[in-house]
Each structure stands twice: as structure tokens, then as C-alpha cells.
DOLUMRO-622266 format. One line per 4 residues: number of its first residue (from 1); for each residue x, y, z of C-alpha. Coordinates in steps of 0.2 Angstrom, whole numbers. Each point is the difference from the previous one (the first is absolute). Layout:
REM residues N
NUM> X/Y/Z  ... .
REM end
This chain:
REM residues 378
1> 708/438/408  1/-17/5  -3/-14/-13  -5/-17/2 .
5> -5/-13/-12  -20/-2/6  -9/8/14  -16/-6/9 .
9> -9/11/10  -10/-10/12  7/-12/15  -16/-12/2 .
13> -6/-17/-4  2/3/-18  16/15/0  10/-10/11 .
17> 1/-16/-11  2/11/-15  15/6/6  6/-16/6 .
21> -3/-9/-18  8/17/-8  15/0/12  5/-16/-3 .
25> -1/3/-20  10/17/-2  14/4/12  -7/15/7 .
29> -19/6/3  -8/14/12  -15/-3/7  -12/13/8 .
33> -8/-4/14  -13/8/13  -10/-4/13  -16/4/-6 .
37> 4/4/-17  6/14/-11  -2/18/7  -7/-8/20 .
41> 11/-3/13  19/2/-2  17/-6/10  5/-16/1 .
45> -7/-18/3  -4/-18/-7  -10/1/-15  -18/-4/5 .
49> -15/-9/-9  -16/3/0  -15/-5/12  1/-18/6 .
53> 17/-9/7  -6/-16/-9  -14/-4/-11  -4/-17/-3 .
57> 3/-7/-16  -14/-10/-11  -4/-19/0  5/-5/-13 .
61> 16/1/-9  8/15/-7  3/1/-19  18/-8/-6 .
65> 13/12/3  -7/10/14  -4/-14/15  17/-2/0 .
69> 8/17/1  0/2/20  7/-16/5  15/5/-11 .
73> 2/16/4  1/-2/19  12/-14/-4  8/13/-10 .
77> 0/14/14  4/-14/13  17/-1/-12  5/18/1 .
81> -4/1/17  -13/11/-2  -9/-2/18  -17/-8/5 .
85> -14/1/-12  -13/-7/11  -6/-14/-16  -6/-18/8 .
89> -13/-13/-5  -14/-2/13  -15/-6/-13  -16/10/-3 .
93> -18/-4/6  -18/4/-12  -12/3/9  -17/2/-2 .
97> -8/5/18  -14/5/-2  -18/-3/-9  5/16/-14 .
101> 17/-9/-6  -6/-18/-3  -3/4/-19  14/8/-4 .
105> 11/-13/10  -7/-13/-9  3/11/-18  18/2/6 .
109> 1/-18/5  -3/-6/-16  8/11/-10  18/-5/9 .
113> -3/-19/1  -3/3/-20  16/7/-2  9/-13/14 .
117> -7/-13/-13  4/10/-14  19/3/4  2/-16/9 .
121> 7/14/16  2/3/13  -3/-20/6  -17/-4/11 .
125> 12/-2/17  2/17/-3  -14/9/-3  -18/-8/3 .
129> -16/2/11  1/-1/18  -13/-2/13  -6/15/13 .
133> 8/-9/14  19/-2/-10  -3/17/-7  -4/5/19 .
137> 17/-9/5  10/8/-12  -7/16/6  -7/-2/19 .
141> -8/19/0  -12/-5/-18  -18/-2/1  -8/-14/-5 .
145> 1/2/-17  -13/-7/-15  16/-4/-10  18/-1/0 .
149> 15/-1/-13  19/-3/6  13/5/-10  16/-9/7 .
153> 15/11/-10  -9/17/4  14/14/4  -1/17/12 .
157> 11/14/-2  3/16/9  2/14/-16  9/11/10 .
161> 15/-13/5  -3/-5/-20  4/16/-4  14/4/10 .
165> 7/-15/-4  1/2/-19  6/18/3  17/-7/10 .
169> -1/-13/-15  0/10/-12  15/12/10  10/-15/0 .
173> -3/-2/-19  4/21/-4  -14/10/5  0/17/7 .
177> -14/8/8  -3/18/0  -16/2/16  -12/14/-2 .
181> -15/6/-14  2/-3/-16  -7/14/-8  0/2/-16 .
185> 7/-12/-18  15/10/-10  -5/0/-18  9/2/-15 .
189> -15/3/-12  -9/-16/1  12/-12/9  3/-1/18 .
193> 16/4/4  1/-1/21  -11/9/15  1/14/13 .
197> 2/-7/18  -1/13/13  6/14/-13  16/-12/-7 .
201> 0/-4/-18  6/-18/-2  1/-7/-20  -4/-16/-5 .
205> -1/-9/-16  -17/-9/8  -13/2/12  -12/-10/9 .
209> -16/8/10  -4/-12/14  -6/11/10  -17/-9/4 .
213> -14/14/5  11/14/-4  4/-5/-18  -13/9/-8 .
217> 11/17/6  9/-2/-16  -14/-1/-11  -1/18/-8 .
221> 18/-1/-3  -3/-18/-10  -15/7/-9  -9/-17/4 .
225> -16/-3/12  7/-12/16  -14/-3/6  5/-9/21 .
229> -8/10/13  5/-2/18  -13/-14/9  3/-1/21 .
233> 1/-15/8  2/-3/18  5/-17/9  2/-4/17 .
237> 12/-11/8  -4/-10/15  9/-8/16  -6/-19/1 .
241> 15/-6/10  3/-11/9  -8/-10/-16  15/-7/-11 .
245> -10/10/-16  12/1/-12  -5/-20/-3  -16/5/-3 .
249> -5/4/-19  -7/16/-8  -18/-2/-1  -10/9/-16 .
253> -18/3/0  -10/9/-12  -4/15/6  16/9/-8 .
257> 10/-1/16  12/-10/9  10/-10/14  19/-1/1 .
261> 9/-9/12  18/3/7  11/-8/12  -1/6/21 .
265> -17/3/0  -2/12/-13  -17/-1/-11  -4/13/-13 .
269> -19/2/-6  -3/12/-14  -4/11/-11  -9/14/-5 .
273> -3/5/-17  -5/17/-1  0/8/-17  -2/18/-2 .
277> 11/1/17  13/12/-10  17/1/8  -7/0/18 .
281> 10/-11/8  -9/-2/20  -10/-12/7  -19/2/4 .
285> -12/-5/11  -10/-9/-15  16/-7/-6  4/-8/15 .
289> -19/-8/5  -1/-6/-17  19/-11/2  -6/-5/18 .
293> -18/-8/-7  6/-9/-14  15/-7/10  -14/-5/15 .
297> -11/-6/-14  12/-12/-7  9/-5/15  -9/5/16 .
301> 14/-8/12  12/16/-5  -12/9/15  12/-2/12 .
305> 15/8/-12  8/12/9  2/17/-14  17/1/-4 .
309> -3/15/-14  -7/8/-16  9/2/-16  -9/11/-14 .
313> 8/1/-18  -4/5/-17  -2/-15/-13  1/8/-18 .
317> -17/-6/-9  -3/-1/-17  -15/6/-7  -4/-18/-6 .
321> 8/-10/9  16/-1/-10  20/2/3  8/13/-9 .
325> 15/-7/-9  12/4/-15  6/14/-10  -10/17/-1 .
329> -6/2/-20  7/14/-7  13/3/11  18/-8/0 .
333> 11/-4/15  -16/-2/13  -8/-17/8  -14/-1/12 .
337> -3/-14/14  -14/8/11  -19/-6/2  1/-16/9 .
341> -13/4/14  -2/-13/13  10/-13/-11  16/9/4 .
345> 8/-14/8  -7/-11/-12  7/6/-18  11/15/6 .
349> 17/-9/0  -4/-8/-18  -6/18/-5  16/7/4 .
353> 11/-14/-7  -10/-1/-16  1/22/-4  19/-2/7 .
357> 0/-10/-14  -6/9/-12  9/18/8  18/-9/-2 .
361> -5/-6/-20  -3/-20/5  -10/-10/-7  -17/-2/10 .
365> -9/-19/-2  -15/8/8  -15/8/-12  -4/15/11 .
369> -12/7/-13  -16/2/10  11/12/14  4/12/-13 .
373> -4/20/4  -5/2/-16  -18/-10/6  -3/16/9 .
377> 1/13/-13  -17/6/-8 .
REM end
């Protein structure tokens, strides 16, 4: 039987950085990852996250000790050679366009200029109200829109490279990856002592379940309730060349959806959220006229796109909106990093630092309290 110091089973947007984090605190790790989680589609490939390839990230600035975390890291991974990870700064538009959103885009507008005030960041060059026309110029395909924030140090990042890129990070650092199903936890009583992938035992004096909507696969085992279902979301991505878009901002209005902008054209509008979906991972005729409305609705010059394709994934959703972080109760040598819904790209690589953390016996700044499991149990 093999043995290895920690194993995370899960490759995505918060298993990935675990092992990263993990890998670079203990001279060896094993990291499970899947495709589409434990027990779905084997043989090898890059880990994968979940629905969107970027999601926008909010207006105002992140709490201390997490706004900082991806700058370093793809400094970090730029170090080690870890290959592209896509991350780049191209600002962020608010946007209300149409009649429905003017209330809540005044409510959010002043609830971040309270907190600009408040922390004395980010300055007023670099986020502040802009007129239709500049907003329109930042963004030739918008609407004429009723009101317009611009958020000057915005980032977008593709999760996939993200993820692949922490994973040959994390390699360089000691890692081994063992690609299939992780299908079941090895238990010595009450303490986790390793998992079954594809029928090979493999021990390990930790475990960390990142394994987004298919986490809750090991709940029986754990005796606790995880409660993150599968929700589907589709995007579409779009061919605006010969447009130079990836100067353009992403643009956020307030209907729960999205506009990301890449370089050579490309112009991704999403996504669904569709709760209930279970693991069915296919696009629908629904799905697909809902992301072309609101991406029409926000910014009618996208028309003329040429389609370049539909993604569909699986975003594990909490049942109240909550990560699920930290140690399972009654149960040593186990941690949880699942739950992050559509904020995957958002928190996911402080997630997995901060329960790499606690799996390897560090010390953890953050209070991570309100993501326990235990909030689930009756």
C-alpha cells in the first residue's frame, strides 16, 4: 500500500490549490484528481473546475488576507515555471441597464462608496462612477445603460489553466497524482486513514475532500450531512474579432449573470444556474436562450458574435449559500473544501490554502466558524 503524508481527492478550484499549499508544506502529498469528480469519468487530464472559466470578482475590496492571494500565487507559479494561468487585470463595469436594476444599483452603490470611505481603498481613480457614454467606450457592444461603476484593478482568470497550473506547481514542490474515482475513505474506527482510487488502497495520515459536487459521496462513511448538490450552469463563448476585446472590461449586471472578456475576439456571456439539475452535465435548449437574452439585454452589439461554443458544468451549491470548510466533527484525519457555488474562482484558492492549513497542523489566521459542517447536522 502506498503511503503518503496528505491526500486530496479533488483537482478543481479549491483541490488544486490545496495541494499546492500542502505540497509545498510536507515533502510529499498525493492528490486525487477526476474530471468530473469521484466515481464519473476516469483516465487522464488536467484537473477541471467547475462551470464558468472566469467569474468576475466583487467591487469592492476583498477581506485582508484573501485579495491578495492570486497575485502571489501566479507570481509564485510564474517562479516554478508552472505554465500560463491566464490571470490579468482588465477592470470591471456595474451596470444597471435597464429600468428593474436602478434600485438595486443605487443600494450597491452606496454600500461600496461606504466602504471606499470607510477603508480609505481602493483610491477614487480607481473605482468611481462613470457615464453611459465612457461605460460604452470601455465596452463598445453595452447598452445605454441607467448607471455605471468601473473598477480599474478588476482581474479575469481562466480556472482551468488556474488549475493546471497549481497542479505542475504543486509537482514541482512533491506532489503525485494518482488519476481516476476516488471511491471510498479507509478508516481506522473513527480516523481517516487514506482512500480507494480505482480499487488501490493508498494511506495517508490526512485527507482533504475537495471534490466540489461529488463531495457529498462520502457522506455515509463520515456520518455528517454535506449538504452541496450539483447546480448546472451553461456559458457561452463568442467570436467578436477583429475587436481588440481583451481591453475591454467585464461588465456585471444584476440579473445573476455575466460578460467576460478575453484577448483575439473571444467574449464569454454566462451562466445558468440551474438548481435541482443533478449531475446532468448537457446543455439545453432553455439553458442556452436564457445566456443569449441576458447577454443581448445587457449588451446588444454582441449580435453580430459569431458562436464559438457551449461549456456546461456542475458548480457544488450549498444549501445556504455557504462554503464548506474545515475539519469533520467527530471524525479525525478528514477536512472538507467543497460548497463554493458560483464563487469558485473567488474564494476557492483561499479555501484550499486555508484547510491545507489546517490538514498539515499550521496555524490558520482565518476564523472559518461559520463554514463548519457541523451547521448542517439536525
Amino acid at each position: 500500500m502506498e503511503t503518503y503524508d496528505l491526500i486530496v481527492i479533488g483537482g478543481g478550484i479549491a483541490g488544486a490549490p490545496a495541494a499546492y499549499h500542502a505540497a509545498q508544506r510536507r515533502q510529499h502529498a498525493a492528490g486525487g484528481s477526476q474530471r468530473r469528480g469521484p466515481g464519473h469519468q476516469r483516465g487522464r487530464g488536467h484537473p477541471r473546475t467547475g462551470t464558468e472559466q472566469a467569474r468576475p470578482g466583487r467591487m469592492v475590496q476583498p477581506r485582508r488576507g484573501r485579495g491578495g492571494l492570486l497575485p502571489s500565487l501566479v507570481e509564485a507559479l510564474a517562479a516554478v515555471d508552472a505554465g500560463p494561468t491566464s490571470y490579468a487585470r482588465c477592470g470591471m463595469l456595474l451596470v444597471a441597464a435597464t429600468d428593474d436594476e436602478v434600485d438595486d444599483f443605487q443600494a450597491a452603490s452606496e454600500y461600496i462608496f461606504a466602504r471606499q470611505q470607510q477603508r480609505g481603498t481602493p483610491a477614487a481613480a480607481d473605482l468611481h462612477a462613470v457615464s453611459a457614454a465612457e461605460a460604452k467606450e470601455l465596452f463598445p457592444p453595452l447598452t445605454d445603460v441607467l448607471g455605471a461603476l468601473y473598477y480599474r484593478h478588476a482581474a479575469r482568470v481562466d480556472g482551468r489553466l488556474m488549475a493546471r497550473a497549481l497542479h505542475s506547481g504543486a509537482t514541482s514542490h512533491g506532489l503525485t497524482t494518482h488519476y481516476g474515482a476516488a471511491e471510498r475513505l479507509l478508516m481506522d474506527g473513527a480516523r481517516v486513514t487514506g482512500a480507494r482510487v480505482d480499487g488501490d488502497a493508498v494511506s495517508a495520515g490526512a485527507v482533504i475532500i475537495a471534490g466540489g459536487a461529488w463531495s457529498k459521496r462520502f457522506e455515509d462513511q463520515l456520518g455528517v450531512r454535506i449538504a452541496v448538490e450539483p447546480q448546472r450552469g451553461q456559458i457561452i463563448h463568442w467570436d467578436m474579432a477583429p475587436a481588440e476585446t481583451g481591453a475591454w472590461p467585464i461588465v456585471n449586471a444584476f440579473h445573476g449573470h455575466y460578460i467576460v472578456t478575453w484577448p483575439n475576439g473571444r467574449v464569454v456571456t454566462g451562466a445558468t444556474r440551474e438548481t435541482g439539475s443533478g449531475y446532468n452535465v448537457h446543455t439545453s435548449a432553455a439553458g442556452i436562450r436564457e445566456v443569449i437574452d441576458e447577454g443581448l439585454r445587457v449588451a446588444p452589439g454582441l449580435a453580430t458574435a459569431r458562436l464559438l461554443e457551449i461549456r456546461v458544468g456542475l458548480r457544488p451549491y450549498p444549501a445556504d449559500g455557504l462554503p464548506v470548510l474545515g475539519a469533520v466533527p467527530g471524525v479525525d484525519g478528514v477536512f472538507l473544501a467543497t460548497g463554493h457555488g458560483p464563487t469558485g474562482l473567488q474564494l476557492g484558492p483561499y479555501s484550499g490554502k486555508v484547510v491545507a492549513e489546517l490538514a498539515t497542523g499550521h496555524a490558520v489566521a482565518a476564523d472559518i466558524s461559520a463554514f463548519d459542517v457541523a451547521r448542517f447536522q439536525a
